[in-house]
Backbone and ligand atoms as CSV (ligand in chain L), in Angstrom:
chain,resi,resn,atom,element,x,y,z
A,1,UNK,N,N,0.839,-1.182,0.000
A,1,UNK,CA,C,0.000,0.000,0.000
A,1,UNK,C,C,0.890,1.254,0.000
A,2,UNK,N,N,1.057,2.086,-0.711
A,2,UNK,CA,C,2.053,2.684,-1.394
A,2,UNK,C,C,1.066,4.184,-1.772
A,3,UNK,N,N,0.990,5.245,-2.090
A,3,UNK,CA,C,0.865,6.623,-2.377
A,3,UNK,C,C,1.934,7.286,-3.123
A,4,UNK,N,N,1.918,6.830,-4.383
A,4,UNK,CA,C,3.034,7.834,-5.443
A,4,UNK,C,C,3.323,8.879,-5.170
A,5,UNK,N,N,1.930,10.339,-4.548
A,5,UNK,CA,C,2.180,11.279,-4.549
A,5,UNK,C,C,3.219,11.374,-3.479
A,6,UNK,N,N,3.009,10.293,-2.749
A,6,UNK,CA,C,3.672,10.960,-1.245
A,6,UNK,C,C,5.386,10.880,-0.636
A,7,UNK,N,N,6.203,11.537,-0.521
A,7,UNK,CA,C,7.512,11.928,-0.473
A,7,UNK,C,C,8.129,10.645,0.182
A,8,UNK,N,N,7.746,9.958,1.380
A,8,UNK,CA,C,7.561,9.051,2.317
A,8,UNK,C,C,7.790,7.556,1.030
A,9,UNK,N,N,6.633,7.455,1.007
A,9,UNK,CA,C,6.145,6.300,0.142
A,9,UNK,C,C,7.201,6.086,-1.410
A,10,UNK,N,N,6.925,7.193,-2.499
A,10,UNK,CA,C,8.354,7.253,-3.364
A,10,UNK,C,C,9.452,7.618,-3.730
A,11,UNK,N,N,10.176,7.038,-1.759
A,11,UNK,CA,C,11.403,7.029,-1.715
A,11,UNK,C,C,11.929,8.430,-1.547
A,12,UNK,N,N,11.537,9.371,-2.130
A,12,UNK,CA,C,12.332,10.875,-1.955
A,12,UNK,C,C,12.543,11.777,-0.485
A,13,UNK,N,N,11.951,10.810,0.297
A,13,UNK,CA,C,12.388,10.986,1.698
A,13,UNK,C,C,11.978,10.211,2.623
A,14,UNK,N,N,12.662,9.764,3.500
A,14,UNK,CA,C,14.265,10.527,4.050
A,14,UNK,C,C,15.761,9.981,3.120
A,15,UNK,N,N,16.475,10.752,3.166
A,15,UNK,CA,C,17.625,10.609,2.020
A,15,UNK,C,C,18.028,8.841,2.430
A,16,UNK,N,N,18.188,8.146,1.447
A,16,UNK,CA,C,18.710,7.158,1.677
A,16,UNK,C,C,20.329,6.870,2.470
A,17,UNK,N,N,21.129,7.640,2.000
A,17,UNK,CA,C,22.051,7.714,3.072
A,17,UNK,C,C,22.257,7.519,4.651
A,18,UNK,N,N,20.653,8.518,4.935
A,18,UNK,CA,C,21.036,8.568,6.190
A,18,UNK,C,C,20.129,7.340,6.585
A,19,UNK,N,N,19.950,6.166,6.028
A,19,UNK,CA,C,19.348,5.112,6.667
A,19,UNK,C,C,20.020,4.371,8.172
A,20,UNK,N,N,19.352,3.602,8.984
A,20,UNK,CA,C,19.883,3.459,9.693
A,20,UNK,C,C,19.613,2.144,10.287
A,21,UNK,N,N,18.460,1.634,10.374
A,21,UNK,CA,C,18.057,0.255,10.418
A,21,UNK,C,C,16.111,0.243,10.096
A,22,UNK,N,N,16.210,-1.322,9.782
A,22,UNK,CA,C,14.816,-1.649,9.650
A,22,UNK,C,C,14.687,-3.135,10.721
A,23,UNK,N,N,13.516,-1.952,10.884
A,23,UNK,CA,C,12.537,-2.839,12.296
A,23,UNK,C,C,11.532,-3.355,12.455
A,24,UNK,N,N,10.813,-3.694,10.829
A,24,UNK,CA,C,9.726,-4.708,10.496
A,24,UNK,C,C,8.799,-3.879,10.328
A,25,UNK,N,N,8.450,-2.726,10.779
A,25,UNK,CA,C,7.352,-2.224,10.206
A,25,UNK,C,C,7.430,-0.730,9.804
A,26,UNK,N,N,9.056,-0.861,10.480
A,26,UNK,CA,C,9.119,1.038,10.227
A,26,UNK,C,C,10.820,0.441,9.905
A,27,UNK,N,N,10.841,1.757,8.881
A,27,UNK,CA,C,12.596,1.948,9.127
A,27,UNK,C,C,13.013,3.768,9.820
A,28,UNK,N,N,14.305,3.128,9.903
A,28,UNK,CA,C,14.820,4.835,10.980
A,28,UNK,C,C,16.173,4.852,9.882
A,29,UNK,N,N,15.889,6.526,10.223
A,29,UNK,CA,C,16.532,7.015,9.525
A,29,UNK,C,C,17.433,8.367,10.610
A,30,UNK,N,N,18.722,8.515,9.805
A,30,UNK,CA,C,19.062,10.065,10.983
A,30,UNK,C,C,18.488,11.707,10.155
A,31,UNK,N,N,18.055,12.194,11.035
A,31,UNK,CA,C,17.427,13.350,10.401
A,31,UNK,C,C,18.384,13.896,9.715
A,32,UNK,N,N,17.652,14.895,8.281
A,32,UNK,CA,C,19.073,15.877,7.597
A,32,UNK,C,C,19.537,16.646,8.714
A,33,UNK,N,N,19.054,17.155,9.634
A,33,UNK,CA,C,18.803,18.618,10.565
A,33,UNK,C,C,19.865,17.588,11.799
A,34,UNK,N,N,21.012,18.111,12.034
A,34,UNK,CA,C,21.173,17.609,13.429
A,34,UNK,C,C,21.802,18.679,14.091
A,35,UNK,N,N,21.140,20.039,13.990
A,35,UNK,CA,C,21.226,21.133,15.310
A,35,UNK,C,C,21.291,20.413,16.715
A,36,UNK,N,N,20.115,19.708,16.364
A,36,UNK,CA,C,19.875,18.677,17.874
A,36,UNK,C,C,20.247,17.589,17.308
A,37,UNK,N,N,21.458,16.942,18.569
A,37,UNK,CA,C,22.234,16.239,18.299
A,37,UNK,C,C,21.616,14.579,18.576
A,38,UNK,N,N,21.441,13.648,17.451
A,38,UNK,CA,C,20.912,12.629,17.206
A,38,UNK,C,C,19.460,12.740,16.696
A,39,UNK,N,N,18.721,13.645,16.443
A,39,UNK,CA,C,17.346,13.939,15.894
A,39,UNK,C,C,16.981,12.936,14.704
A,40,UNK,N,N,16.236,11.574,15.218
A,40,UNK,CA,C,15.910,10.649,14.157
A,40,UNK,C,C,14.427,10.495,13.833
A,41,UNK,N,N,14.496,9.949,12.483
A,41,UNK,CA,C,13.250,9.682,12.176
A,41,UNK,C,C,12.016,8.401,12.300
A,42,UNK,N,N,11.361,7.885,12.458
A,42,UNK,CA,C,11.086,6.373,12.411
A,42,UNK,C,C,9.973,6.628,11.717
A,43,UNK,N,N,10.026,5.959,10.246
A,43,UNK,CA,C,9.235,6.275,9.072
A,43,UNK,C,C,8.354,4.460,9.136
A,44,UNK,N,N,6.599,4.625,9.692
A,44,UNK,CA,C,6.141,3.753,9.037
A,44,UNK,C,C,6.419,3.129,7.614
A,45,UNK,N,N,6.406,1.773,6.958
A,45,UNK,CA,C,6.648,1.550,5.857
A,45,UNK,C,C,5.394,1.099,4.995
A,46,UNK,N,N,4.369,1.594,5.586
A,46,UNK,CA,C,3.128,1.223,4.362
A,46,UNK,C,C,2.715,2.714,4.435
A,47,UNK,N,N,1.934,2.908,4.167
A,47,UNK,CA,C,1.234,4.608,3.871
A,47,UNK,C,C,-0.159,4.401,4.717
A,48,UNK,N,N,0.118,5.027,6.001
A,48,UNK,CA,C,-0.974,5.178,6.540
A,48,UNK,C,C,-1.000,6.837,7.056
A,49,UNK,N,N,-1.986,7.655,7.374
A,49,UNK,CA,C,-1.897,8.667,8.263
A,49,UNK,C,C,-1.887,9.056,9.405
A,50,UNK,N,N,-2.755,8.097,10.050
A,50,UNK,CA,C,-3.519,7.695,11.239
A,50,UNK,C,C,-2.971,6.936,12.002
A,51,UNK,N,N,-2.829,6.511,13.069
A,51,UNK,CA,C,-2.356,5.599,13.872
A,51,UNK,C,C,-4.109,4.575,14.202
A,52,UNK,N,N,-5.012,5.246,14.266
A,52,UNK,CA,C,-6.407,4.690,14.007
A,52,UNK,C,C,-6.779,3.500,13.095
A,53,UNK,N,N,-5.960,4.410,12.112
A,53,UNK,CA,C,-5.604,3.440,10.697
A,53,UNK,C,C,-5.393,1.885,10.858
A,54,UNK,N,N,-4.741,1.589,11.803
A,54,UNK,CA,C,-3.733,0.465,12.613
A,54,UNK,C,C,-4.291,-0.282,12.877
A,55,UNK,N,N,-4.504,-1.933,12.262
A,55,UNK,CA,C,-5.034,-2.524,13.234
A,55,UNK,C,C,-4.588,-2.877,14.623
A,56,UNK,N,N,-4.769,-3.058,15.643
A,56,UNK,CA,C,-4.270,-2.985,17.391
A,56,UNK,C,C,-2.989,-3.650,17.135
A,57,UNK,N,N,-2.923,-4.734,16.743
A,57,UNK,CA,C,-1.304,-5.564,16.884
A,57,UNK,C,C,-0.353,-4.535,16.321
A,58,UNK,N,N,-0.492,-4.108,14.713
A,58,UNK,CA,C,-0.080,-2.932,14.112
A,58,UNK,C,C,0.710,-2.124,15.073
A,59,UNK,N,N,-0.319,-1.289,15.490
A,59,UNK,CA,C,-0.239,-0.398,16.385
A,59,UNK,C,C,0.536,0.016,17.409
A,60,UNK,N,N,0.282,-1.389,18.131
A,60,UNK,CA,C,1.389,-2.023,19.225
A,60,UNK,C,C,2.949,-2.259,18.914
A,61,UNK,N,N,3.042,-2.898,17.666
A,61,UNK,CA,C,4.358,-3.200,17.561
A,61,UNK,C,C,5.474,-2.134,17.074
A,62,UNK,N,N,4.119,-0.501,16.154
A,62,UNK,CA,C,4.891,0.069,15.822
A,62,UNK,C,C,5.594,0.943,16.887
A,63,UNK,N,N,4.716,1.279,18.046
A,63,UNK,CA,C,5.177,1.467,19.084
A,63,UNK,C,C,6.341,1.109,19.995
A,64,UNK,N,N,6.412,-0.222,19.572
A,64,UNK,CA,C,7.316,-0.812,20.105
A,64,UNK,C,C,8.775,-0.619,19.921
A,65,UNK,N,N,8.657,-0.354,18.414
A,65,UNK,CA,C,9.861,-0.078,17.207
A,65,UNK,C,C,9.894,1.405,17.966
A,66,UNK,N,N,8.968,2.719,18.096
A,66,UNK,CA,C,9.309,3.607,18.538
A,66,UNK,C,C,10.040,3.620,19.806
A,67,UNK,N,N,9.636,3.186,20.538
A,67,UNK,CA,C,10.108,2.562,22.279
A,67,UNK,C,C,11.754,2.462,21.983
A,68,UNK,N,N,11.724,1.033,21.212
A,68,UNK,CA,C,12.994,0.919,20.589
A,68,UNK,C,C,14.288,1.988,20.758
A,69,UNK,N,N,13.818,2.815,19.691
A,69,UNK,CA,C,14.733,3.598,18.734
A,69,UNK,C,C,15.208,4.573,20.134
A,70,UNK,N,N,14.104,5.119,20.614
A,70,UNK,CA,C,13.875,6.037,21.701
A,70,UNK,C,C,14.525,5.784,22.703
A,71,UNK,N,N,14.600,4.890,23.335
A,71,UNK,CA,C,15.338,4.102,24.573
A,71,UNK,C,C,17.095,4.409,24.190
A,72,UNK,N,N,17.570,3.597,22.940
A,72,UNK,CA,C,18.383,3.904,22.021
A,72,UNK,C,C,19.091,5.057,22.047
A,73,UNK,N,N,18.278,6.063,21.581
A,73,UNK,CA,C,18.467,7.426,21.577
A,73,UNK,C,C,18.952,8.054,22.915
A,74,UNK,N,N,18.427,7.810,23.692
A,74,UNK,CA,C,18.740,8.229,25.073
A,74,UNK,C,C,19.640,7.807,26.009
A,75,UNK,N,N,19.948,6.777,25.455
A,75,UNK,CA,C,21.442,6.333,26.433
A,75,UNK,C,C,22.735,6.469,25.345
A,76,UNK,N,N,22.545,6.499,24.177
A,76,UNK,CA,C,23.723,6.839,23.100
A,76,UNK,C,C,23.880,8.680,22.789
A,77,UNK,N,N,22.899,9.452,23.558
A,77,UNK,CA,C,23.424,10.889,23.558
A,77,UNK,C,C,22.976,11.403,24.803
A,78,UNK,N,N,23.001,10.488,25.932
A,78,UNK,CA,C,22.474,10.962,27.442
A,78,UNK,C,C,21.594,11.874,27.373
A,79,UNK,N,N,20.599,11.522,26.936
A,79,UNK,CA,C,19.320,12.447,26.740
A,79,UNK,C,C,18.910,12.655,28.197
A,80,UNK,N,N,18.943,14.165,28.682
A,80,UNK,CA,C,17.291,14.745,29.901
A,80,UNK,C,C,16.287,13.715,29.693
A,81,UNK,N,N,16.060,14.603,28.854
A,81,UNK,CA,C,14.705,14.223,28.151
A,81,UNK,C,C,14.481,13.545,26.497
A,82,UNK,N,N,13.647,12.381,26.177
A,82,UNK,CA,C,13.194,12.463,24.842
A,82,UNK,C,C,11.991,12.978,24.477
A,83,UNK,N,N,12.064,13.740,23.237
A,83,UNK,CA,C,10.658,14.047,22.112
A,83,UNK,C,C,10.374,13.120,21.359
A,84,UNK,N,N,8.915,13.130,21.095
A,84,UNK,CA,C,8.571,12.586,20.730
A,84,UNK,C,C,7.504,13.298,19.539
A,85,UNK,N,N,7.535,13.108,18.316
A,85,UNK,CA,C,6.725,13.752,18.272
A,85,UNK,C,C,6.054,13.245,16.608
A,86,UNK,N,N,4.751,13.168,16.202
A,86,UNK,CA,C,4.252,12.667,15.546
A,86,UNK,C,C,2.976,13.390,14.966
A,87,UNK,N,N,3.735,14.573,14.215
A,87,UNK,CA,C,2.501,15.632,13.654
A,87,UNK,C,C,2.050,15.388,12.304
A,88,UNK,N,N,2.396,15.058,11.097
A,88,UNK,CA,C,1.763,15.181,10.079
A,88,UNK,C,C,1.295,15.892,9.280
A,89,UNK,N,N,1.239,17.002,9.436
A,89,UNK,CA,C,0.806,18.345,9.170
A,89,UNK,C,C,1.618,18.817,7.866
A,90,UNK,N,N,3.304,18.427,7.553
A,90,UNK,CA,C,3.470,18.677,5.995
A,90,UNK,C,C,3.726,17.683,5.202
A,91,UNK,N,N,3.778,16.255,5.743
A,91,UNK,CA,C,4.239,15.286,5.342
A,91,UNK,C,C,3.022,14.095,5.846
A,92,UNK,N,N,1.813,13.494,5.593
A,92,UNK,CA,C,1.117,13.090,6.492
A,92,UNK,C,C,1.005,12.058,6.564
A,93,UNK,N,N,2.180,10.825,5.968
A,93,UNK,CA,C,2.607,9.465,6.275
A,93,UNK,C,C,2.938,9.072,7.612
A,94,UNK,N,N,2.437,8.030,8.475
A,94,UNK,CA,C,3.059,8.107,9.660
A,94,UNK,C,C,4.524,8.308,9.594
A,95,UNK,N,N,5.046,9.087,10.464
A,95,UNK,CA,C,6.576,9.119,10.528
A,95,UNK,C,C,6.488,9.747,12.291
A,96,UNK,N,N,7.461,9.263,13.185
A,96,UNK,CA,C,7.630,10.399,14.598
A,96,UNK,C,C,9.209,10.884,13.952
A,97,UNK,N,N,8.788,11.757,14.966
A,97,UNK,CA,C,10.715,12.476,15.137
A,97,UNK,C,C,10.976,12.411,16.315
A,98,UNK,N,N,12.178,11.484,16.795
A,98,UNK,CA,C,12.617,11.395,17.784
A,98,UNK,C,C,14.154,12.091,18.184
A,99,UNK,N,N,13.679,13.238,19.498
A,99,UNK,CA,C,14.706,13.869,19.540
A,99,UNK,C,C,15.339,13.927,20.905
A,100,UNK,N,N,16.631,13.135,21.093
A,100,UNK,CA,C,17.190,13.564,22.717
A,100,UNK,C,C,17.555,14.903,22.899
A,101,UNK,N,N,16.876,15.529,24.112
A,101,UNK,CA,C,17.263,16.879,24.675
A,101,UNK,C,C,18.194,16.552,25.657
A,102,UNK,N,N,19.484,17.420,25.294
A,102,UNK,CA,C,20.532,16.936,26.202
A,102,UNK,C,C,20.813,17.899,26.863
A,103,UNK,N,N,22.171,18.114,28.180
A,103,UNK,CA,C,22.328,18.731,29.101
A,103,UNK,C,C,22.449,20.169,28.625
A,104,UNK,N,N,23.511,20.310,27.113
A,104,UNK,CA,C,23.671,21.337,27.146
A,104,UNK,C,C,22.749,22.114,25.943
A,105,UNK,N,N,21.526,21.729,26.017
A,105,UNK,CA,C,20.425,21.826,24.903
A,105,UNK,C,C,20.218,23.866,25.204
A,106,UNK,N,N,20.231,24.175,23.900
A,106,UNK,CA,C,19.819,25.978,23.938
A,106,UNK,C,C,18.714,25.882,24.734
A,107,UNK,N,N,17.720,25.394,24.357
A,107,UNK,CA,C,16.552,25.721,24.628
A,107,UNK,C,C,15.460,24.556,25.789
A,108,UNK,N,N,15.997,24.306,26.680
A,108,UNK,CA,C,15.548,22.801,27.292
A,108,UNK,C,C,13.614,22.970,26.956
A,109,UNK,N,N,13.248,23.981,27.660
A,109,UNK,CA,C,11.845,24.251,27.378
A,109,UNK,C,C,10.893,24.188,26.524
A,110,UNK,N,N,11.367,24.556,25.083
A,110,UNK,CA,C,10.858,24.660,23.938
A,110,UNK,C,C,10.849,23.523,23.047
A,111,UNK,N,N,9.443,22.940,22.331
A,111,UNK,CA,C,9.734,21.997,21.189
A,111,UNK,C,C,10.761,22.114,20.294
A,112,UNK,N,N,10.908,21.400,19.193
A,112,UNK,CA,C,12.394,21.942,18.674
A,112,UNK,C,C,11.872,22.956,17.471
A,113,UNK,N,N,10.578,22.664,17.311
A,113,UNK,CA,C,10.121,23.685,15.838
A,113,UNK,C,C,9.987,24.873,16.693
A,114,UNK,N,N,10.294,25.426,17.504
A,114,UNK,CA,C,9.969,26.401,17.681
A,114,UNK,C,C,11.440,27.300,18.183
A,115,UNK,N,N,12.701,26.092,17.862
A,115,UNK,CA,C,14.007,26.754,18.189
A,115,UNK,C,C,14.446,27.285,16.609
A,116,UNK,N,N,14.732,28.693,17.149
A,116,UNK,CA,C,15.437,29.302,15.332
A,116,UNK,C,C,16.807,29.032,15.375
A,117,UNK,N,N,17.474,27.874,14.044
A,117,UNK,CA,C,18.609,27.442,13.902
A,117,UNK,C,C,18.818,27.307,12.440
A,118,UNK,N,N,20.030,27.387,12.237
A,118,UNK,CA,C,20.440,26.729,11.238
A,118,UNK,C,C,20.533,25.702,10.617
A,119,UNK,N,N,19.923,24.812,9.826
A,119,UNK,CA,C,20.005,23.238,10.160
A,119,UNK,C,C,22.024,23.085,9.937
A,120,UNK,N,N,21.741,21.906,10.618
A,120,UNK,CA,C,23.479,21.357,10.865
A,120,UNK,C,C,23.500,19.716,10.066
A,121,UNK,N,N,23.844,20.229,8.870
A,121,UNK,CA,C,24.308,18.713,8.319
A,121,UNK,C,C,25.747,18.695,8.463
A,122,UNK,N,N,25.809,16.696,8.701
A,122,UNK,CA,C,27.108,16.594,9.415
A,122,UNK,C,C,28.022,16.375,7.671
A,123,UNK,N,N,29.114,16.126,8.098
A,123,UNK,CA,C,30.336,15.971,6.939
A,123,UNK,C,C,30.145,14.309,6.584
A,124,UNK,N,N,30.197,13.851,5.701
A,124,UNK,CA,C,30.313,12.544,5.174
A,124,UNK,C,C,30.730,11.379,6.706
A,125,UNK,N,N,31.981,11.640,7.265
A,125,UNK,CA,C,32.144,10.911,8.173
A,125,UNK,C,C,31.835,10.859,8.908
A,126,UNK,N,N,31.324,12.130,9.891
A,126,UNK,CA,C,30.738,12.435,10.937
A,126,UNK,C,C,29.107,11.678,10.987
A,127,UNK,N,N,28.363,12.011,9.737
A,127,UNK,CA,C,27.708,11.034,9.545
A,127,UNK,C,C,27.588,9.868,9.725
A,128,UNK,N,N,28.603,9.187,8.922
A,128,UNK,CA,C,28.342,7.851,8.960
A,128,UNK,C,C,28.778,7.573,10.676
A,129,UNK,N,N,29.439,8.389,11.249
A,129,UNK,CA,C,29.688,7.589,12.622
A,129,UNK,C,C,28.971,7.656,13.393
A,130,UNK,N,N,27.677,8.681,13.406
A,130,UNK,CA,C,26.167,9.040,14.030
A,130,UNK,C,C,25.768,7.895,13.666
A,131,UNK,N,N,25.458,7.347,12.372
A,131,UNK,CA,C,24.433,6.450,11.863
A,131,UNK,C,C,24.915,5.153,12.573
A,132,UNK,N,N,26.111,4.699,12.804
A,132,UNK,CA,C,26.486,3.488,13.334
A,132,UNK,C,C,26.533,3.814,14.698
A,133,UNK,N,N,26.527,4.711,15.197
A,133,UNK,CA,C,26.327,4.826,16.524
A,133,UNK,C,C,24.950,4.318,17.352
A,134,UNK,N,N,23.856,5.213,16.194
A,134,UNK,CA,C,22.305,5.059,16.540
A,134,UNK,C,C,22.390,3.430,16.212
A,135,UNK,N,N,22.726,2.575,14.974
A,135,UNK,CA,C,22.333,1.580,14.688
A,135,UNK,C,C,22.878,0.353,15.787
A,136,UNK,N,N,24.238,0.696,16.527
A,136,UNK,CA,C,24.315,-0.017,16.918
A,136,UNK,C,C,23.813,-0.017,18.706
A,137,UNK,N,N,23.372,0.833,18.838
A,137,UNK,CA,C,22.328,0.750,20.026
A,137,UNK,C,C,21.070,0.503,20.115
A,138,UNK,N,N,20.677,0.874,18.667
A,138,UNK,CA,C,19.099,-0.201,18.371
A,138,UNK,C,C,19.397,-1.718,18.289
A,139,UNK,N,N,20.710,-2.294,17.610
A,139,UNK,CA,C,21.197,-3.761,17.347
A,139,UNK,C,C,21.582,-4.029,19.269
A,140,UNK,N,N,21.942,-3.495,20.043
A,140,UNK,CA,C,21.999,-3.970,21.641
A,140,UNK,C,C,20.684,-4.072,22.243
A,141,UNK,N,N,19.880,-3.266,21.768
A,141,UNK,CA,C,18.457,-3.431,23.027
A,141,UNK,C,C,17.366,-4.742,22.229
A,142,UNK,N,N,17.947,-4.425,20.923
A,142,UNK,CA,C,16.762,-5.641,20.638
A,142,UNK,C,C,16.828,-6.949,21.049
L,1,ZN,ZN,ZN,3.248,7.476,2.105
């Protein structure tokens, strides 16, 4: 179940590069944007909008994959706090953005759309050593 129009669905996002693992019902990806440091994506892989959409097992497991990534996230950049966040509003494929807020975060208070930054793409290597970083702390908890 697939949607041509939709950015998600044919492939044109998230950049394939920054892939990072697949978890049966979603794959993760590292965001282009890493102002905030580890900011990932976890892109359902059928085209739904809704989490409603879901049948309950669905639902559950994609959660689970979020749990996952999230847990992940937070002990590989000592996250405060994680975001979570699952709007839809320009892109309306399920996807969350998962973001650790860390100690020395600008803005601890504020969602991150509402911090004015520059986006920060990393250099080829720096990259790839984020991406194996995230991947291999999703490959320990599972
Ligand atoms: Zn889609």
């Amino acid at each position: 179940m697939t949607d041509p129009a939709c950015k998600a669905c044919n492939g044109s996002w998230p950049s394939t590069d920054h892939f990072v693992a697949d978890l049966g019902l979603s794959k993760v990806y590292l965001h282009d944007d890493q102002f905030f440091p580890g900011w990932t994506v976890v892109v359902f892989k059928r085209h739904a909008t809704e989490l409603f959409q879901l049948a309950p097992t669905e639902r559950f497991q994609l959660i689970e994959e979020v749990n996952l990534v999230a847990r992940s996230l937070a002990e590989t950049f000592d996250a405060r706090k994680m975001n979570y966040e699952l709007l839809g509003n320009q892109l309306p494929h399920i996807h969350w953005h998962l973001i650790p807020r860390c100690a020395d975060d600008p803005a601890p208070l504020e969602p991150v759309w509402s911090v004015q930054h520059g986006p920060v793409r990393l250099a080829t290597s720096t990259l790839q050593d984020r991406i194996q970083r995230i991947g291999s702390g999703i490959a320990r908890l599972r």
